[in-house]
C-alpha positions as a Python dict, from the first residue, in 0.01 Angstrom:
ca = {
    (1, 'X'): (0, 0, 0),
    (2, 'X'): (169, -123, -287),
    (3, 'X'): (402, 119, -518),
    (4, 'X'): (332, 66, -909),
    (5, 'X'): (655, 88, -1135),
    (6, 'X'): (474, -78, -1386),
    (7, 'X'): (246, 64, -1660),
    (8, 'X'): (-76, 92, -1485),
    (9, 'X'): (-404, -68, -1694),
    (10, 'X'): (-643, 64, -1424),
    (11, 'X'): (-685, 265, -1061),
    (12, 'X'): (-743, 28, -781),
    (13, 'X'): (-889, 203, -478),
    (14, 'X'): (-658, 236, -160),
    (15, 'X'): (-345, 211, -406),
    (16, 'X'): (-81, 491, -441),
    (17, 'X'): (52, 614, -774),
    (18, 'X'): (284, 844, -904),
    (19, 'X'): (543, 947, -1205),
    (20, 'X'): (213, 935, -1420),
    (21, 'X'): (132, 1170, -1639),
    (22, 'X'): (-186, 1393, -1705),
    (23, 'X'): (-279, 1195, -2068),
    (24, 'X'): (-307, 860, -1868),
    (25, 'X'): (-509, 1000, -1543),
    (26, 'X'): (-743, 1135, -1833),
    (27, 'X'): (-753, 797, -1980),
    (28, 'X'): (-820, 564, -1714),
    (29, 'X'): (-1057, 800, -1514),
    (30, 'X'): (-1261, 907, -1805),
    (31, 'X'): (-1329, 1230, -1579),
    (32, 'X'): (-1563, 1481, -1707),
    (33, 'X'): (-1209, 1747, -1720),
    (34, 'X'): (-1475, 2071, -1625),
    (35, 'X'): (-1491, 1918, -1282),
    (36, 'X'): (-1107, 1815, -1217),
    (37, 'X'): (-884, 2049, -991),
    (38, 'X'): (-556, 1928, -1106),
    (39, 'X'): (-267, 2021, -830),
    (40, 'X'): (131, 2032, -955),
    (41, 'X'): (409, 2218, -841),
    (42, 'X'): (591, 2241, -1195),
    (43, 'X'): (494, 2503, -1426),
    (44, 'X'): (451, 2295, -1785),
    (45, 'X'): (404, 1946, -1667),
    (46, 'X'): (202, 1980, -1439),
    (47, 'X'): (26, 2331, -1483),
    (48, 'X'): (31, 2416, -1848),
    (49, 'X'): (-62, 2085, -2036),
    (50, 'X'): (-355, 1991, -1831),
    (51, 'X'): (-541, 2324, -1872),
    (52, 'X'): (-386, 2327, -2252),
    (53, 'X'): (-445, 1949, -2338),
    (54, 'X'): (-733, 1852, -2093),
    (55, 'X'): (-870, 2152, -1998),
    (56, 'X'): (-882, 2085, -1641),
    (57, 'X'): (-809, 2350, -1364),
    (58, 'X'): (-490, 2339, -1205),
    (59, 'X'): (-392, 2498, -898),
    (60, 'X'): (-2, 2577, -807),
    (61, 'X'): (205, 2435, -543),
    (62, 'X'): (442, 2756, -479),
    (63, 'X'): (655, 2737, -174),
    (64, 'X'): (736, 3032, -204),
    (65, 'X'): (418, 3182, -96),
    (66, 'X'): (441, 3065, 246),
    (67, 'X'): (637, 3341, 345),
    (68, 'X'): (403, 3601, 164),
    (69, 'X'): (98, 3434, 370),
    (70, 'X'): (229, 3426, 680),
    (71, 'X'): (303, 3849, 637),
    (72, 'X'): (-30, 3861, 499),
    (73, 'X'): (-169, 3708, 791),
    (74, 'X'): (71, 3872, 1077),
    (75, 'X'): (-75, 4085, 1377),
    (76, 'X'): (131, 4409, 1254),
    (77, 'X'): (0, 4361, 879),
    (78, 'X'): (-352, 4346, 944),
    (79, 'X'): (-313, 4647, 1188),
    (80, 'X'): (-157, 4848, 933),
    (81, 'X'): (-394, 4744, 698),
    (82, 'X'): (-672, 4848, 898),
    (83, 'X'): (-513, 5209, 982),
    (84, 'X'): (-467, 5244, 598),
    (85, 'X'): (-811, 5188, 531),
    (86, 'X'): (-930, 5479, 775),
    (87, 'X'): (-665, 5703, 688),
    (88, 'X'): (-805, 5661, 327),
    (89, 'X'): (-1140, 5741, 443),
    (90, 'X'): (-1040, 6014, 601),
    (91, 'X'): (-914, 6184, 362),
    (92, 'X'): (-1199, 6106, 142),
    (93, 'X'): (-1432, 6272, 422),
    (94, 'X'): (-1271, 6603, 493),
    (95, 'X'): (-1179, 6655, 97),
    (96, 'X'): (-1536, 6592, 40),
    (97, 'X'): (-1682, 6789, 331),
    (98, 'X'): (-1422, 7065, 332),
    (99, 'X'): (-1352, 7200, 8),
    (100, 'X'): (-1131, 7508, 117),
    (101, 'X'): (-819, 7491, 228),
    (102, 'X'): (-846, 7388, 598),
    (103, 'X'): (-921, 7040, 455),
    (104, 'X'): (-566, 7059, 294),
    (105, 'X'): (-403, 7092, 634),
    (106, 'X'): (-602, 6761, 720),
    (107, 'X'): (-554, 6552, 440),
    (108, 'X'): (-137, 6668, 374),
    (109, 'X'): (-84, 6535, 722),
    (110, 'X'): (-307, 6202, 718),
    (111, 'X'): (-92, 6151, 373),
    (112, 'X'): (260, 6199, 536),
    (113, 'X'): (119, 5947, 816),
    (114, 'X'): (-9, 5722, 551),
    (115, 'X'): (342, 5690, 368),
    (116, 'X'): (508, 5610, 676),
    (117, 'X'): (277, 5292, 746),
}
């Protein structure tokens, strides 16, 4: 592959480019910008002034959210996720079905239990 440091005229297939810019990828793609998913990991250059100037979509390169996925993803998160969401119903059921005040005994403790997960 050969690396372009020179102003490029046209895309050649099988080439690699970079240190463009979003004005000239507009320019010599002529892409319709409604179907371009533009991908950029700084927030102006690479985010901002393609939806702004092209109107493309962009979509963030955040390494930061690696971290944040993997939780999201973990054994113990999706457990705890799924004990909230029953714990919740719960509640819901015996505040709906029980309307006196044996249904508060049932629903104060699922709420302490629901705090601690």
């Amino acid at each position: 592959k050969q690396w372009y440091q020179r102003r490029v005229r046209e895309l050649k297939e099988g080439e690699v480019y970079c240190e463009g810019n979003v004005r000239d990828l507009h320019r010599l793609t002529g892409w319709d910008p409604c179907q371009i998913l533009y991908f950029g990991d700084q927030m102006y250059a690479d985010l901002a002034e393609p939806i702004l100037n092209q109107g493309w979509h962009t979509g963030a390169i955040i390494r930061e959210l690696e971290n944040e996925i993997d939780l999201l993803n973990s054994e113990k998160y999706q457990k705890n996720k799924h004990v909230l969401k029953e714990l919740i119903y719960l509640i819901r059921v015996v505040q709906r079905l029980l309307p006196d005040s044996s249904a508060v005994i049932y629903s104060d403790e699922w709420c302490r239990e629901r705090k601690q997960v």
